[in-house]
PyMOL Python script that loads the backbone (N, CA, C, O; Angstrom):
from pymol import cmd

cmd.read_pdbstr("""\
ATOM      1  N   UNK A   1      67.430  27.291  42.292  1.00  0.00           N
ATOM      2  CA  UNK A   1      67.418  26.412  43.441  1.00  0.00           C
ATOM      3  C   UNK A   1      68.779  25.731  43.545  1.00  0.00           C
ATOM      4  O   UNK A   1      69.188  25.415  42.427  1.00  0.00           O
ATOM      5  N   UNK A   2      69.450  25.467  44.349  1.00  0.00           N
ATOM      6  CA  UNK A   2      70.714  25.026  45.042  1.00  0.00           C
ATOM      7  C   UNK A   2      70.207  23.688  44.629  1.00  0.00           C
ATOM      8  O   UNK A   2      69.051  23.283  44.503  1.00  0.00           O
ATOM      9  N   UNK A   3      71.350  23.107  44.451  1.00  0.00           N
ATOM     10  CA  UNK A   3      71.969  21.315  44.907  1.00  0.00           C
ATOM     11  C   UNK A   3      71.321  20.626  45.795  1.00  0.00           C
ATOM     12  O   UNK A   3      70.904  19.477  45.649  1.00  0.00           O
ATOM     13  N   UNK A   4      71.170  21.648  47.207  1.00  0.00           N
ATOM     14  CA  UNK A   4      71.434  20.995  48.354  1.00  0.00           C
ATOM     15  C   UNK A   4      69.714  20.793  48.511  1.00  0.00           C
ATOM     16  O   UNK A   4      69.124  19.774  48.868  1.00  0.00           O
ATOM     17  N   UNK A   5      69.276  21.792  48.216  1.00  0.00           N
ATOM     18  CA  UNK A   5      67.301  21.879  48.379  1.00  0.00           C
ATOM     19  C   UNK A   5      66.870  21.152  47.327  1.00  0.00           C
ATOM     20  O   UNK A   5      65.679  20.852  47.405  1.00  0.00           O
ATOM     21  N   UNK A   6      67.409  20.790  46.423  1.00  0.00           N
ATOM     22  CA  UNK A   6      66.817  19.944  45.417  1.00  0.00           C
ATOM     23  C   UNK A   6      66.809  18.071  46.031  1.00  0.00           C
ATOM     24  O   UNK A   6      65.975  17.169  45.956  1.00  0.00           O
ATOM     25  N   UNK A   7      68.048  18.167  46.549  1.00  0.00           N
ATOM     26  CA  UNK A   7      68.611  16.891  46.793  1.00  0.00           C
ATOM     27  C   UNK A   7      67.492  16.584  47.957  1.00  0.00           C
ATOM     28  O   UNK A   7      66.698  15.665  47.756  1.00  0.00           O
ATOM     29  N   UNK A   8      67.407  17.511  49.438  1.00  0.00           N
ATOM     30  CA  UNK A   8      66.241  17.351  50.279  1.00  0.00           C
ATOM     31  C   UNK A   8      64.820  17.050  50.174  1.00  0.00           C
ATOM     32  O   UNK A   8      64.074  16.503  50.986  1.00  0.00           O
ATOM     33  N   UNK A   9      64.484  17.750  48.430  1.00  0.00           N
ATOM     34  CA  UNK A   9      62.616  17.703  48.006  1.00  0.00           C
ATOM     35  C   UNK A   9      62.804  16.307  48.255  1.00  0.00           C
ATOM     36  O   UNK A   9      63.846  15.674  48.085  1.00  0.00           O
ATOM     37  N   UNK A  10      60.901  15.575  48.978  1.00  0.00           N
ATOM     38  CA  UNK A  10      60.797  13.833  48.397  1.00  0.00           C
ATOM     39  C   UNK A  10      60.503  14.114  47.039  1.00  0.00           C
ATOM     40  O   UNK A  10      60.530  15.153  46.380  1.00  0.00           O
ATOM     41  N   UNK A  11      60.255  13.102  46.817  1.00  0.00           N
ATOM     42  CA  UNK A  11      60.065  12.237  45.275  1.00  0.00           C
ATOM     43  C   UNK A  11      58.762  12.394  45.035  1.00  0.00           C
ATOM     44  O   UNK A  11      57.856  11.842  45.660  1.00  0.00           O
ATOM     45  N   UNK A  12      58.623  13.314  43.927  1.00  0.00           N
ATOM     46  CA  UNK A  12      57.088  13.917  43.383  1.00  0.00           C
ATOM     47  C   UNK A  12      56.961  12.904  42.511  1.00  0.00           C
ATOM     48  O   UNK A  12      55.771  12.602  42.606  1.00  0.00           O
ATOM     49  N   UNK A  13      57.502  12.134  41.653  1.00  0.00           N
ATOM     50  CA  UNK A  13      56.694  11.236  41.064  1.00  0.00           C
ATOM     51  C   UNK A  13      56.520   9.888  41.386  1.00  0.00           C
ATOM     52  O   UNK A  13      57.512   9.310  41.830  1.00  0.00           O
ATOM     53  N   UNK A  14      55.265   9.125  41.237  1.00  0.00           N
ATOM     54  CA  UNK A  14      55.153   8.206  41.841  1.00  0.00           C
ATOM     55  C   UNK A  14      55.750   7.362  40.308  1.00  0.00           C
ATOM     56  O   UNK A  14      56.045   7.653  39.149  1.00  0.00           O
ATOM     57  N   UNK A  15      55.666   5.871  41.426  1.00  0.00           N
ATOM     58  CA  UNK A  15      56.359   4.768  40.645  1.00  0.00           C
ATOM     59  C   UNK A  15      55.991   3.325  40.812  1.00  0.00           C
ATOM     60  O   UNK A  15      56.293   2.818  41.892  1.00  0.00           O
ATOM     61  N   UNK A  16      55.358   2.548  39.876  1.00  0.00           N
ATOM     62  CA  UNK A  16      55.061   1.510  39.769  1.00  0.00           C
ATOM     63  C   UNK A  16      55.468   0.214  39.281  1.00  0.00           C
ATOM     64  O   UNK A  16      55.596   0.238  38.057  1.00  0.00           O
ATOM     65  N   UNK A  17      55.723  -0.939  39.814  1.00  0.00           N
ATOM     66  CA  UNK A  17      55.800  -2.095  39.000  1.00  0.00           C
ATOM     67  C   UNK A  17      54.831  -2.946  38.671  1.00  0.00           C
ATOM     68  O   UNK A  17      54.067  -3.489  39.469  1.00  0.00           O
ATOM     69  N   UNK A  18      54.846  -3.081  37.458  1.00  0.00           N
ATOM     70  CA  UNK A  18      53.321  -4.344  36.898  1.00  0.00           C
ATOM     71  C   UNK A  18      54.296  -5.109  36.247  1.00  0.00           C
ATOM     72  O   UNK A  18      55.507  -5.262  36.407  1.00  0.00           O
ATOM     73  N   UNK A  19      53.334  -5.613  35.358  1.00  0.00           N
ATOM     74  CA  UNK A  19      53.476  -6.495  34.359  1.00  0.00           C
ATOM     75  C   UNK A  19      52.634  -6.096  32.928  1.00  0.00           C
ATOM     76  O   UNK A  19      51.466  -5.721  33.032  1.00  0.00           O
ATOM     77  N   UNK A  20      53.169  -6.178  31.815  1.00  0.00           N
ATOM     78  CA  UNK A  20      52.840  -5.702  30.512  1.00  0.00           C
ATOM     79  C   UNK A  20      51.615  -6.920  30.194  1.00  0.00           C
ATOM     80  O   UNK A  20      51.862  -8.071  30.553  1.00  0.00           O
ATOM     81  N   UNK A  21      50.322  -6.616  29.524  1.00  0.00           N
ATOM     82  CA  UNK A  21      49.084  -7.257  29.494  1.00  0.00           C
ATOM     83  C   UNK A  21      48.825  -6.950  27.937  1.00  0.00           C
ATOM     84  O   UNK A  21      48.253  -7.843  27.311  1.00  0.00           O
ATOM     85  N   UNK A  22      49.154  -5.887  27.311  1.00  0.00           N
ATOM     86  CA  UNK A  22      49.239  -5.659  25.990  1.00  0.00           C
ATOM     87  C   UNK A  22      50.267  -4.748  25.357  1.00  0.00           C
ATOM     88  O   UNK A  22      50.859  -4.022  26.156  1.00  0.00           O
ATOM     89  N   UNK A  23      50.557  -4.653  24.247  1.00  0.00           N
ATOM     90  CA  UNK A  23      51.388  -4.064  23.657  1.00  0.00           C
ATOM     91  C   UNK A  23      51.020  -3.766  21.699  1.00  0.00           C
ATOM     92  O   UNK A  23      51.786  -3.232  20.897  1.00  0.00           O
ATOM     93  N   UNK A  24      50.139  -4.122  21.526  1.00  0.00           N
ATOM     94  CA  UNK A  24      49.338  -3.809  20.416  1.00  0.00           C
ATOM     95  C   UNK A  24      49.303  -2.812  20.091  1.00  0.00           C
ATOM     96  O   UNK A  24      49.400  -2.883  18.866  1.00  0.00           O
ATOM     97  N   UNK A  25      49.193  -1.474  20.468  1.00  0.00           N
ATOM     98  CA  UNK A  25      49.263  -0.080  20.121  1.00  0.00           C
ATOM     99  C   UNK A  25      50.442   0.627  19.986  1.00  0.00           C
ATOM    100  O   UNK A  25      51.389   0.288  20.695  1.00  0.00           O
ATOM    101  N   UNK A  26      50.588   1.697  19.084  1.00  0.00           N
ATOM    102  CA  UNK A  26      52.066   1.982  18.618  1.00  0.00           C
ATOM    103  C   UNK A  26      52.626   2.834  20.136  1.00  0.00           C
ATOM    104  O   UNK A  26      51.943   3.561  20.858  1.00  0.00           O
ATOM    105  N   UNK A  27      53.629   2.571  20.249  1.00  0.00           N
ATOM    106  CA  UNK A  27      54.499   3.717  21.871  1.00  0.00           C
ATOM    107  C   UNK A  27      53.702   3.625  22.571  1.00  0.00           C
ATOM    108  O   UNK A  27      53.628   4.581  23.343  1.00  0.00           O
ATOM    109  N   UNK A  28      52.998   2.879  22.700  1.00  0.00           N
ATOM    110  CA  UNK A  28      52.018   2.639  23.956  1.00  0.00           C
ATOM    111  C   UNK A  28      51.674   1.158  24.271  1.00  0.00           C
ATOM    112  O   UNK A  28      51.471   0.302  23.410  1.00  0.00           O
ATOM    113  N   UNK A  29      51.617   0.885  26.155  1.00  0.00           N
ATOM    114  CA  UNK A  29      51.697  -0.854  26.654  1.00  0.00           C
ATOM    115  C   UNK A  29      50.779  -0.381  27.539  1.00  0.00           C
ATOM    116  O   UNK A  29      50.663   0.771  27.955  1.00  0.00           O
ATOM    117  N   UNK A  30      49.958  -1.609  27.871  1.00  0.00           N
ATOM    118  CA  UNK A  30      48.959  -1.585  28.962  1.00  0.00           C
ATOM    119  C   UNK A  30      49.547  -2.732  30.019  1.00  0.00           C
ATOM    120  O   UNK A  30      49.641  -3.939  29.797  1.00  0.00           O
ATOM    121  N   UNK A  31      49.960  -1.930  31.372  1.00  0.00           N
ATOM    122  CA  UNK A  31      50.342  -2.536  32.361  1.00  0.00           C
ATOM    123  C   UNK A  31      49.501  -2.454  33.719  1.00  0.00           C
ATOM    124  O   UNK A  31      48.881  -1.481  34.147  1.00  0.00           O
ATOM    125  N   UNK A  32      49.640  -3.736  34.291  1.00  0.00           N
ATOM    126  CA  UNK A  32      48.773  -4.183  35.247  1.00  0.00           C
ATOM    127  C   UNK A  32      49.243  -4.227  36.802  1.00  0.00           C
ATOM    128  O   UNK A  32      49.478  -5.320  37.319  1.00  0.00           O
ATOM    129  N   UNK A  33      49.346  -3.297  37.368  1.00  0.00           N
ATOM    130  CA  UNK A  33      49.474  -3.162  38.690  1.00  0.00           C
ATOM    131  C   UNK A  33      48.684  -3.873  39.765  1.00  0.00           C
ATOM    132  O   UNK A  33      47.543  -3.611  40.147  1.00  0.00           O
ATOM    133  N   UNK A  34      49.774  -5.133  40.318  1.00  0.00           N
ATOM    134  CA  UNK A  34      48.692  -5.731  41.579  1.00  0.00           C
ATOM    135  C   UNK A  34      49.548  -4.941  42.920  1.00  0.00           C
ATOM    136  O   UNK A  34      50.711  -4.773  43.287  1.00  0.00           O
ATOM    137  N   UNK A  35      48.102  -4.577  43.383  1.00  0.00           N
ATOM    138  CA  UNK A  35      48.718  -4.045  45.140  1.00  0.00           C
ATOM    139  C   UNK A  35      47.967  -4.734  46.046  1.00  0.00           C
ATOM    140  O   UNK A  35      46.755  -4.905  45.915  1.00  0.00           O
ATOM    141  N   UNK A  36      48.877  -5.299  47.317  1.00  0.00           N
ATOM    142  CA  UNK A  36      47.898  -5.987  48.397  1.00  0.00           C
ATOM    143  C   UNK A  36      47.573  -4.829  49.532  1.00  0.00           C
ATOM    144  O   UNK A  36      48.382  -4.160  50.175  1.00  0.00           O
ATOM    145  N   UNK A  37      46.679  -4.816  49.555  1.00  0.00           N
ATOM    146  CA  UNK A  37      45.800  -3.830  50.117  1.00  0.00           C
ATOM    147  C   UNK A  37      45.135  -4.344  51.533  1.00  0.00           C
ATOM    148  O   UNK A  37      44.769  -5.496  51.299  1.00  0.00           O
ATOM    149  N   UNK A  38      44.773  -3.970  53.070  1.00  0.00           N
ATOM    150  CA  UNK A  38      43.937  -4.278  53.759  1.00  0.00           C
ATOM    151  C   UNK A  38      42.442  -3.794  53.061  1.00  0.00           C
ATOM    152  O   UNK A  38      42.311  -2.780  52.375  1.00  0.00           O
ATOM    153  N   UNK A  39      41.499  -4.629  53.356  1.00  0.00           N
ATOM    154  CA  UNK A  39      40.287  -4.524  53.479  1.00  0.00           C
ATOM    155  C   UNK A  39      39.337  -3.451  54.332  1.00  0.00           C
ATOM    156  O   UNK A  39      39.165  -3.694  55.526  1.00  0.00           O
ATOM    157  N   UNK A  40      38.714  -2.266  53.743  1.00  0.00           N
ATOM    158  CA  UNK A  40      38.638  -1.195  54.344  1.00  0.00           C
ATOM    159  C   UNK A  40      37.666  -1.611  55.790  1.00  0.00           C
ATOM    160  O   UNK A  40      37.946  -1.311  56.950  1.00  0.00           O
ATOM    161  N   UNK A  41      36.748  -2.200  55.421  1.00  0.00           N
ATOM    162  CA  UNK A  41      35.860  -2.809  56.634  1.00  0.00           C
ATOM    163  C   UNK A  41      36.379  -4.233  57.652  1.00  0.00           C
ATOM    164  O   UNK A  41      36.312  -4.426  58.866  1.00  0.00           O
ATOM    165  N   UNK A  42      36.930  -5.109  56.459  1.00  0.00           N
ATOM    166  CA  UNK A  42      37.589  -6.539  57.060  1.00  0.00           C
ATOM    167  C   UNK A  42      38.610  -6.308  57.698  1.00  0.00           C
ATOM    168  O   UNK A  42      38.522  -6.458  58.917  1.00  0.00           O
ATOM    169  N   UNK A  43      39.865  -5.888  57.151  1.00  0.00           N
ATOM    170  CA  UNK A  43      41.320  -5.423  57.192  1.00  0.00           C
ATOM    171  C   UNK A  43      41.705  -6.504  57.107  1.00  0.00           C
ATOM    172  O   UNK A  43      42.565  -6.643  57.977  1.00  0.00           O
ATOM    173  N   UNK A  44      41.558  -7.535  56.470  1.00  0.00           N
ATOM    174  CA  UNK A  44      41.785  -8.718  55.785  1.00  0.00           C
ATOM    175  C   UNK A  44      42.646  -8.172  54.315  1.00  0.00           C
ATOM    176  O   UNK A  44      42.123  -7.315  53.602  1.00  0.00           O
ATOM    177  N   UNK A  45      43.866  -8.711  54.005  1.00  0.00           N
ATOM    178  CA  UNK A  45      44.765  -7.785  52.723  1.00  0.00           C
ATOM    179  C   UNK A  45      44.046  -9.063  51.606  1.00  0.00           C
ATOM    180  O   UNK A  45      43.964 -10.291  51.559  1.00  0.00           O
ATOM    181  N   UNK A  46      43.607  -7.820  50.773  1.00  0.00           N
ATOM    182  CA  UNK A  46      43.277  -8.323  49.756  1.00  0.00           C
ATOM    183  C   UNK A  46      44.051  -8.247  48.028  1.00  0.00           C
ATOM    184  O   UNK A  46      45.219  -7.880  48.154  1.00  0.00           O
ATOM    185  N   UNK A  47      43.868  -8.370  47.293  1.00  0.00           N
ATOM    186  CA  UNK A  47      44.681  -7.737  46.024  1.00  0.00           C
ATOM    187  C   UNK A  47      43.850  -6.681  44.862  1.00  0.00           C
ATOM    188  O   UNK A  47      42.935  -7.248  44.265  1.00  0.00           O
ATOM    189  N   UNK A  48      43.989  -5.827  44.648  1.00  0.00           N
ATOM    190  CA  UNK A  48      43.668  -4.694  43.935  1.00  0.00           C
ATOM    191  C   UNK A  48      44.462  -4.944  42.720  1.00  0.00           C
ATOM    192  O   UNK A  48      45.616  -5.363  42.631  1.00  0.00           O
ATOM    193  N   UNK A  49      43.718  -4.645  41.902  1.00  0.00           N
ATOM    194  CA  UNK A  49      44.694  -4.802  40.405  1.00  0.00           C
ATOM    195  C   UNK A  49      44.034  -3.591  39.694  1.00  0.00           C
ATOM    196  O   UNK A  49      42.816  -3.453  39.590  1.00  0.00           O
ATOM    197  N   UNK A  50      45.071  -2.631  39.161  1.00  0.00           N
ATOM    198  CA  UNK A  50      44.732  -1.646  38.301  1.00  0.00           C
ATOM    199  C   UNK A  50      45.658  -1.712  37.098  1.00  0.00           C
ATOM    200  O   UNK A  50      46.766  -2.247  37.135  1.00  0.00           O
ATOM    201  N   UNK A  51      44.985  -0.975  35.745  1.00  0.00           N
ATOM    202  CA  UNK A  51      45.624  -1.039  34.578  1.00  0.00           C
ATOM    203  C   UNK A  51      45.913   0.559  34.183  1.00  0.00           C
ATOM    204  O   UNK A  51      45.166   1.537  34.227  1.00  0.00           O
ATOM    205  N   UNK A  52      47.447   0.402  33.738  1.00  0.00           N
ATOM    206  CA  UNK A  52      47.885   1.596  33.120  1.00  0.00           C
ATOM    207  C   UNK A  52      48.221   1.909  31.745  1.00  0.00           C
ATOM    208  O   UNK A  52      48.880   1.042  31.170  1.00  0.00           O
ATOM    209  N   UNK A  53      47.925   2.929  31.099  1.00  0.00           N
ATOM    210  CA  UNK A  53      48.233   3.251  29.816  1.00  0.00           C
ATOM    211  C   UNK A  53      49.471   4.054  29.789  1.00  0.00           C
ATOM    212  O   UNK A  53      49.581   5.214  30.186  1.00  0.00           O
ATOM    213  N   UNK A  54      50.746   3.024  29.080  1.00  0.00           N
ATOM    214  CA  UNK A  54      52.172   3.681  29.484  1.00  0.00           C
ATOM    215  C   UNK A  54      52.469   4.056  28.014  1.00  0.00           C
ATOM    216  O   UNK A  54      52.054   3.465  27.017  1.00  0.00           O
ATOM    217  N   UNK A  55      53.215   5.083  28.062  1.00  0.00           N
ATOM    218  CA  UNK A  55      53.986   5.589  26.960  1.00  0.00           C
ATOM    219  C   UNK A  55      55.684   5.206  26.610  1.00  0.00           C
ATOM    220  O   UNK A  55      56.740   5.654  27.057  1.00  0.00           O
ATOM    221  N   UNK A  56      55.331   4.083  25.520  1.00  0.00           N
ATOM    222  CA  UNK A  56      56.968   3.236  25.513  1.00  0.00           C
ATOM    223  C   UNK A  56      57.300   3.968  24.277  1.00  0.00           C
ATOM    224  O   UNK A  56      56.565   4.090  23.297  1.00  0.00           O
ATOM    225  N   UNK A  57      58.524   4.457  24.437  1.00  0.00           N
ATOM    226  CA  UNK A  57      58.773   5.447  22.973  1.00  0.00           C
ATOM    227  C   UNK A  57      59.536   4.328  21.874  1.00  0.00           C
ATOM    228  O   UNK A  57      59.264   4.304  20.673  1.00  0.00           O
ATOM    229  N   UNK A  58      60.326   3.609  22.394  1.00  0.00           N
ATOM    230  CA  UNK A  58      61.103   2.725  21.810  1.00  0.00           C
ATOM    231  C   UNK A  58      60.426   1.232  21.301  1.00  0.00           C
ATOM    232  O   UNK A  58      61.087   0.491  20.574  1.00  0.00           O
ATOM    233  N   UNK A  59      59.328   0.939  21.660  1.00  0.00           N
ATOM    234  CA  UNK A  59      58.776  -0.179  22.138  1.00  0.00           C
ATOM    235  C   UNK A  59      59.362  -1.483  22.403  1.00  0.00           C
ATOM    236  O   UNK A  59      58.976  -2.538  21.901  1.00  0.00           O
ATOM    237  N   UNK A  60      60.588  -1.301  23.458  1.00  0.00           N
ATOM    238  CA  UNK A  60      61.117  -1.682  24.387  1.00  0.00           C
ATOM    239  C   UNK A  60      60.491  -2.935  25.066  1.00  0.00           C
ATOM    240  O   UNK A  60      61.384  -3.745  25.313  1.00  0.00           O
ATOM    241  N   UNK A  61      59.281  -3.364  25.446  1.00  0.00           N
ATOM    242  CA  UNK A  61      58.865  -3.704  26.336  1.00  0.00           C
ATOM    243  C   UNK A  61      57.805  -4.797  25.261  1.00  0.00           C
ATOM    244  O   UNK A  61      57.320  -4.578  24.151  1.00  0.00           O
ATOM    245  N   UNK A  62      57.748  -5.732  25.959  1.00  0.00           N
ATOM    246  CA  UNK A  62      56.493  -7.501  25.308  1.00  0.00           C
ATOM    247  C   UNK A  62      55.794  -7.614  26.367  1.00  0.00           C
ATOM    248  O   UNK A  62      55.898  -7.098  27.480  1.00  0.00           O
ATOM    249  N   UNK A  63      54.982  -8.427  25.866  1.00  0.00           N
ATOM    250  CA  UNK A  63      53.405  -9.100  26.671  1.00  0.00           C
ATOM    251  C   UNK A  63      54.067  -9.785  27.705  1.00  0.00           C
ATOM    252  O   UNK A  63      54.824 -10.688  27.346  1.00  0.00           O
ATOM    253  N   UNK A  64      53.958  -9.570  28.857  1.00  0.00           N
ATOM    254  CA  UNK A  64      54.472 -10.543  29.705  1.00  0.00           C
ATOM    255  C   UNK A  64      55.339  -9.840  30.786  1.00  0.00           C
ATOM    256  O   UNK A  64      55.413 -10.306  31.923  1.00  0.00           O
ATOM    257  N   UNK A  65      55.952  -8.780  30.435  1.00  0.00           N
ATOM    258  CA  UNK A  65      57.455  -8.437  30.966  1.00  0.00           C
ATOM    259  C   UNK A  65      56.859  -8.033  31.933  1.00  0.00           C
ATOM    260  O   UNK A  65      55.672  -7.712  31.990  1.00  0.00           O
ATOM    261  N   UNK A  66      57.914  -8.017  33.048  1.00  0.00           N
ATOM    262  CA  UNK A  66      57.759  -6.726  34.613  1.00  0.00           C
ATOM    263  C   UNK A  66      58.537  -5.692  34.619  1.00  0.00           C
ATOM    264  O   UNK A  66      59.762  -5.581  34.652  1.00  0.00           O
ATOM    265  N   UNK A  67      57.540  -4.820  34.578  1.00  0.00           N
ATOM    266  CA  UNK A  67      58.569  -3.365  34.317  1.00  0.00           C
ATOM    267  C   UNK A  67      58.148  -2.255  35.023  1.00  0.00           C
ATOM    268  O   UNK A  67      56.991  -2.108  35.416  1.00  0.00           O
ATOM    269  N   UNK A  68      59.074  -1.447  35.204  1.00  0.00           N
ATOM    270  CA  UNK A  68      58.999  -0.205  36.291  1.00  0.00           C
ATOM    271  C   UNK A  68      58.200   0.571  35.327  1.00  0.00           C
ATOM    272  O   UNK A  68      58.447   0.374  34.137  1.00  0.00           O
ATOM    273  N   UNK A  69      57.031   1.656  35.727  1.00  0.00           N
ATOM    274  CA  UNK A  69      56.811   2.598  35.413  1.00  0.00           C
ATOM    275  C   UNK A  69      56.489   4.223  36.314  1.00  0.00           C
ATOM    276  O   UNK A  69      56.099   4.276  37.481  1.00  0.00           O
ATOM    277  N   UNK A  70      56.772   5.445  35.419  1.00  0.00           N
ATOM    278  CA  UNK A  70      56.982   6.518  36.251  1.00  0.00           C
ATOM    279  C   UNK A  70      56.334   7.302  35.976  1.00  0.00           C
ATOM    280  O   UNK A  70      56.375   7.560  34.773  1.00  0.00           O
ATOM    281  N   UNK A  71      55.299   8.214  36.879  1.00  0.00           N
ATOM    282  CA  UNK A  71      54.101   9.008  36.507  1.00  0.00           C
ATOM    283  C   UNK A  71      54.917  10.474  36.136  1.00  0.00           C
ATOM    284  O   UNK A  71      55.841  11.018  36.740  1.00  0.00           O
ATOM    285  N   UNK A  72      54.263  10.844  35.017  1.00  0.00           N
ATOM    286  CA  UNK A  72      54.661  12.388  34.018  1.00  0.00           C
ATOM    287  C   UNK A  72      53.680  13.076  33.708  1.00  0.00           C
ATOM    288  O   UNK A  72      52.556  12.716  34.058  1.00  0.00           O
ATOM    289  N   UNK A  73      53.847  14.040  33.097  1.00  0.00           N
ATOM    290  CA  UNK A  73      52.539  14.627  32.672  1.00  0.00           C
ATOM    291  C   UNK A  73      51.975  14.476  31.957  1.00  0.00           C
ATOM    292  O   UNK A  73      52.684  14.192  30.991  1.00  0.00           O
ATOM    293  N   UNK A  74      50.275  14.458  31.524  1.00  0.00           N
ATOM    294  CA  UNK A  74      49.687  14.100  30.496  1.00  0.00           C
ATOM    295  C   UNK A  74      50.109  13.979  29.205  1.00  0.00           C
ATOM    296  O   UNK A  74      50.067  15.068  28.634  1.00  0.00           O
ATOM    297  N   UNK A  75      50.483  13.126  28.549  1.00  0.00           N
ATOM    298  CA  UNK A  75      51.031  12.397  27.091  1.00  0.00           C
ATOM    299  C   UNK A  75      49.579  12.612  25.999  1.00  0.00           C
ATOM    300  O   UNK A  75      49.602  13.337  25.004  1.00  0.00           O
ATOM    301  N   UNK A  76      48.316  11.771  26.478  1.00  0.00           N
ATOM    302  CA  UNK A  76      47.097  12.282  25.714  1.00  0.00           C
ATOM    303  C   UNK A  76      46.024  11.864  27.153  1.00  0.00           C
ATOM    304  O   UNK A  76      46.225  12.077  28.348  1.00  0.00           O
ATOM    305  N   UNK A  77      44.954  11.257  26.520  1.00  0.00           N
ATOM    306  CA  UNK A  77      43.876  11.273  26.946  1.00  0.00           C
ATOM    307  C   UNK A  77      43.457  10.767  28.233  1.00  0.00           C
ATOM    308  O   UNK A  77      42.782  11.229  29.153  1.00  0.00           O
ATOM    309  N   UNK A  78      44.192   9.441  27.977  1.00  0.00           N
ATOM    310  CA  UNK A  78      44.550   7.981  28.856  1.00  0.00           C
ATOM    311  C   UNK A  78      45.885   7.979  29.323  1.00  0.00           C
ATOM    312  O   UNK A  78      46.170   7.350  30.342  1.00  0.00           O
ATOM    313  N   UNK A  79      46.952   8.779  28.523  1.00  0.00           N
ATOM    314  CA  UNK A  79      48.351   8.166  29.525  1.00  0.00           C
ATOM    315  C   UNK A  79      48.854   9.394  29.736  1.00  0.00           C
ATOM    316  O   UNK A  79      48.934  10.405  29.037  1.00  0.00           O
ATOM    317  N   UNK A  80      49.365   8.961  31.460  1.00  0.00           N
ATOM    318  CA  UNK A  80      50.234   9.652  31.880  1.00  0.00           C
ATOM    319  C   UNK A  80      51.339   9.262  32.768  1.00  0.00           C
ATOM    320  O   UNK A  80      51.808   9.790  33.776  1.00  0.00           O
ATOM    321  N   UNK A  81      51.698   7.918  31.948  1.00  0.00           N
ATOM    322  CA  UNK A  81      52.760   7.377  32.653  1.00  0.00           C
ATOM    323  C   UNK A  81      53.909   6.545  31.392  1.00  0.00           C
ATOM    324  O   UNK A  81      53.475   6.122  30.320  1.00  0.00           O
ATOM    325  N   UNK A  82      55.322   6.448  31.786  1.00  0.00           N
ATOM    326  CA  UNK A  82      55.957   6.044  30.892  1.00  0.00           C
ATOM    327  C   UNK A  82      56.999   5.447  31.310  1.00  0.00           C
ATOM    328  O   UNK A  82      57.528   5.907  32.322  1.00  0.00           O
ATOM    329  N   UNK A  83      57.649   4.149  30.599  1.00  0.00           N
ATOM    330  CA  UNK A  83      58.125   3.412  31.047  1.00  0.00           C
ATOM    331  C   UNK A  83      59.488   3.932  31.154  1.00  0.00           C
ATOM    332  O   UNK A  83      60.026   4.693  30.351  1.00  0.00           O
ATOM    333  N   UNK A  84      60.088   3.360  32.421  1.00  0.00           N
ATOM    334  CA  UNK A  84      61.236   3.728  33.202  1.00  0.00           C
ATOM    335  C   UNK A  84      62.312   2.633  32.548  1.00  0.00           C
ATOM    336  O   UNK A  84      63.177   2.915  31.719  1.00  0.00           O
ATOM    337  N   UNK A  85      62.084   1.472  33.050  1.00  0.00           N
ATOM    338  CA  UNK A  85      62.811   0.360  32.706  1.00  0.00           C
ATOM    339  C   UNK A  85      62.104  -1.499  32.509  1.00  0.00           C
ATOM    340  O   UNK A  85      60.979  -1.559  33.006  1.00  0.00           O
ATOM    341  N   UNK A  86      62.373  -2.267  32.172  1.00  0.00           N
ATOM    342  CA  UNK A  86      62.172  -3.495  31.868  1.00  0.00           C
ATOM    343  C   UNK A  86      63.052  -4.138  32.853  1.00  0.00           C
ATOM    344  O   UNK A  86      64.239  -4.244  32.543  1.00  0.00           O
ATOM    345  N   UNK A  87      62.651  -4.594  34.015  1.00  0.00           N
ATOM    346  CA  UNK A  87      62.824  -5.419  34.700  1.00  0.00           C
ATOM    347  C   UNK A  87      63.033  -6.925  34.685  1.00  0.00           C
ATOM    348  O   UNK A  87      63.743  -7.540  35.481  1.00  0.00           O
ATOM    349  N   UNK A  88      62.471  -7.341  33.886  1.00  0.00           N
ATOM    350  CA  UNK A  88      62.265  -9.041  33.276  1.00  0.00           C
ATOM    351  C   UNK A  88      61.807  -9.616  31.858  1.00  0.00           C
ATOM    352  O   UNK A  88      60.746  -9.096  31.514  1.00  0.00           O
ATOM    353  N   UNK A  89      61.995  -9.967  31.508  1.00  0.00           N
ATOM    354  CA  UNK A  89      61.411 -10.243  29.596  1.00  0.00           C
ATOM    355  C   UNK A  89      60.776 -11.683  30.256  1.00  0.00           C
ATOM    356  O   UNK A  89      60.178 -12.481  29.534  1.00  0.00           O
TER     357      UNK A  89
END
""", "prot")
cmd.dss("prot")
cmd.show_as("cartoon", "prot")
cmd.util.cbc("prot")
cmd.orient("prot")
């Protein structure tokens, strides 16, 4: 594949910012994604909060932080996402 068709594909992986909620487990943080969402019946925006099981190789990242994460391919059971960068300590 050329330069030029690579450069044109969108962006197959998605990408999230949360906030780190645990970090207790070895190369691995549980981060908390809030999204404001309309209300499917109200359309009143509400907040959705989901939790991710990220794969930190370095363990880079503390309880608290806001950090980018980037969806990959299955790691194990529960994660398939891994941290990009640390945004805030």
């Amino acid at each position: 594949m050329s330069e030029t068709q690579q450069d044109s594909r969108p962006h197959l992986r998605k990408t999230r910012v949360g906030v780190v909620v645990s970090d207790k487990m070895n190369k691995t943080i549980v981060v908390e994604h809030v999204a404001r969402v309309p209300h499917p019946a109200f359309k009143k925006i509400v907040k959705k909060s989901k939790k991710y099981y990220v794969h930190d190789e370095n363990g880079e990242a503390a309880v608290g932080d806001k950090v980018r994460i980037v969806e990959t391919k299955p790691i194990s059971k529960l994660k398939c996402w891994k941290l990009a960068e640390v945004l805030s300590h």
